[in-house]
N, C-alpha and C positions, 0 to 999 in steps of 0.2 A: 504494500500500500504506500501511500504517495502522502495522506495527510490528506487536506480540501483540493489540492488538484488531481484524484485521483480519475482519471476519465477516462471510459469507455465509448462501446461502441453500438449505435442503435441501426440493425437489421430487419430489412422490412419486404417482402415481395409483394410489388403491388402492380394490381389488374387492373392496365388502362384499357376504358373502351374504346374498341377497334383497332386496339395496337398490341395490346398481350401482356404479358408479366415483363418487370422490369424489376431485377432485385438490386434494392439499394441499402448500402453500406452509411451513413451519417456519423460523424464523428468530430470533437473538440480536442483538439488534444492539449500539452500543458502549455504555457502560453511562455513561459522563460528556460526550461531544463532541455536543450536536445538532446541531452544522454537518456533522459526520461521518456521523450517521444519519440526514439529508437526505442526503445524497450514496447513502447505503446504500439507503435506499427509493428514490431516485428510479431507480439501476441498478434494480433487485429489478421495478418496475413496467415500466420499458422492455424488459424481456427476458420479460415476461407475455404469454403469448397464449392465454388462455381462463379463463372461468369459473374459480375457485379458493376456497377459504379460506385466509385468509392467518392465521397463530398464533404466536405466541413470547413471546419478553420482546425486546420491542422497547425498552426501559427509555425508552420518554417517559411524557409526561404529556399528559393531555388536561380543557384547562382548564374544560370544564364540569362535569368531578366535584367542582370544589371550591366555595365560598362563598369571598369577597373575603378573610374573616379568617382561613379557614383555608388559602388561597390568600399570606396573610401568614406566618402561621408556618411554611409550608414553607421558605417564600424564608431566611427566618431563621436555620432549624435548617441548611440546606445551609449557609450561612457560616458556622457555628459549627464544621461539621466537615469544612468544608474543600471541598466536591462546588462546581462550577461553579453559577452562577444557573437555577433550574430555568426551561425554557422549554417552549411547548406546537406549535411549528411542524410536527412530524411529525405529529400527529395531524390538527391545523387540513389537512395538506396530504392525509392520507389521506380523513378528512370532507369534502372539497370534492372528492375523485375519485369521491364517492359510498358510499363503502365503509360496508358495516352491522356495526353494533358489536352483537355479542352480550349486554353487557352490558344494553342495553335491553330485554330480553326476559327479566330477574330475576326470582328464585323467591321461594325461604325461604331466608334466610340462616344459615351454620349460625353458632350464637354464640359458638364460642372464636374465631373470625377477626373482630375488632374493626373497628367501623368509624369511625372519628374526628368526631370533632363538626364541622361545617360539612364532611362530605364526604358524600356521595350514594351511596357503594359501597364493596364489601368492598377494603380497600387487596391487595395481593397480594406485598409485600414486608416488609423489616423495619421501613421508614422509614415504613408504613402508608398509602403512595399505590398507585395503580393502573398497574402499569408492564409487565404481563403482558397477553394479549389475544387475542382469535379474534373474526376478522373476515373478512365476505364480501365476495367482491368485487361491484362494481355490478350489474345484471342478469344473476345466475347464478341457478340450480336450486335452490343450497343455499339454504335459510328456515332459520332459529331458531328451534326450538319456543316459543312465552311460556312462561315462569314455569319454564323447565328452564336456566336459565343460573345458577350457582353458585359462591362460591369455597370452599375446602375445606381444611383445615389441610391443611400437608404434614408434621406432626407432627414436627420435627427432622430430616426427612430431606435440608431443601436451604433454603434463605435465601429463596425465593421460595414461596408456594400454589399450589394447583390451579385451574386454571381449568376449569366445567366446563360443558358446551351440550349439547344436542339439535336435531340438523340432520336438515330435513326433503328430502330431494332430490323437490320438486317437475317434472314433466315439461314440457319447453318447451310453446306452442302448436302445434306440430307434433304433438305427443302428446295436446291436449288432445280430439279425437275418439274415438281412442282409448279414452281414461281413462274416458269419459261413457260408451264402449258398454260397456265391459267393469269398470265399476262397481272399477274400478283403486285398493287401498289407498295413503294416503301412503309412504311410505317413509323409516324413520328411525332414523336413524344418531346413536349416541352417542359424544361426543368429551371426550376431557378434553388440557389443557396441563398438565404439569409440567415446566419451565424444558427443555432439548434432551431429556429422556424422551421412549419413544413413548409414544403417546397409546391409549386400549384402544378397540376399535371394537366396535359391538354392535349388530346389525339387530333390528328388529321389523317 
């Protein structure tokens, strides 16, 4: 046990209509200890047994959204107010499991969510990094739609943004005969993250 940040992880398969089951992983993990949120993801992964999206505020960082300089200033601002040395291992460890970042499949950014000079993406907290996320797991069903991945003011209502995607649940190869004879539509499901909120589901 961890004390008050001890957090897990909430597991849920859920039936959108006219798109199918979508099992979604939810998850906060601790907000200052990355040796602790390795310990957190690596439990979270061992007790995985299928296809998933995994979403929350994971609170790491993943060091390819920054440039070297702006990669400096962070290091700096955390000493200045006290947060432990920011480090990027959770993510390094989820990107070598294969895990698809949604954020690669960005849209239109909406322009009150600032994006910081030498950073690549909408930050999603107040310190203007990217510490929120939705993520697939390696060869599952769920795809990203391009250009429907977004972050969103959450206009005062919580310290974190919206994260938000369009998940396309593609049919295994098992289904892909199927699909071909019966001229089969994608299927797709809209998701948004706001920090443990549900997320609003919506088929097309």
């Amino acid at each position: 046990m961890h004390g008050s940040h001890d957090k897990n992880v909430l597991r849920a398969t859920i039936e959108v209509p006219r798109a199918g089951e979508v099992n979604f992983h939810c998850t906060h993990l601790d907000h200052l200890d990355e040796s602790w949120r390795m310990k957190q993801v690596d439990a979270m992964l061992r007790s995985v047994d299928g296809p998933h999206i995994l979403a929350g505020g994971l609170n790491a960082l993943d060091g390819t959204d920054y440039s070297a300089d702006r990669w400096a200033d962070i290091v700096k601002y955390y000493e200045e107010i006290g947060k432990p040395t920011p480090k990027v291992e959770v993510m390094k460890y989820l990107k070598g499991k294969q895990y698809v970042d949604a954020k690669d499949f960005a849209g239109e950014c909406e322009a009150v969510v600032v994006v910081a000079k030498g950073q690549d993406v909408q930050g999603t907290c107040k310190y203007g990094t990217r510490v929120d996320y939705i993520l697939a797991s390696p060869s599952s069903p769920y795809k990203f739609v391009p250009g429907s991945y977004t972050v969103v003011s959450s206009k005062g209502t919580s310290d974190h943004h919206i994260v938000r995607v369009d998940v396309t649940i593609v049919p295994d190869t098992r289904d892909a005969d199927e699909q071909a004879a019966g001229g089969r539509k994608q299927r797709v499901v809209k998701m948004s993250k706001k920090g443990s909120r549900k997320g609003i589901w919506a088929a097309k």
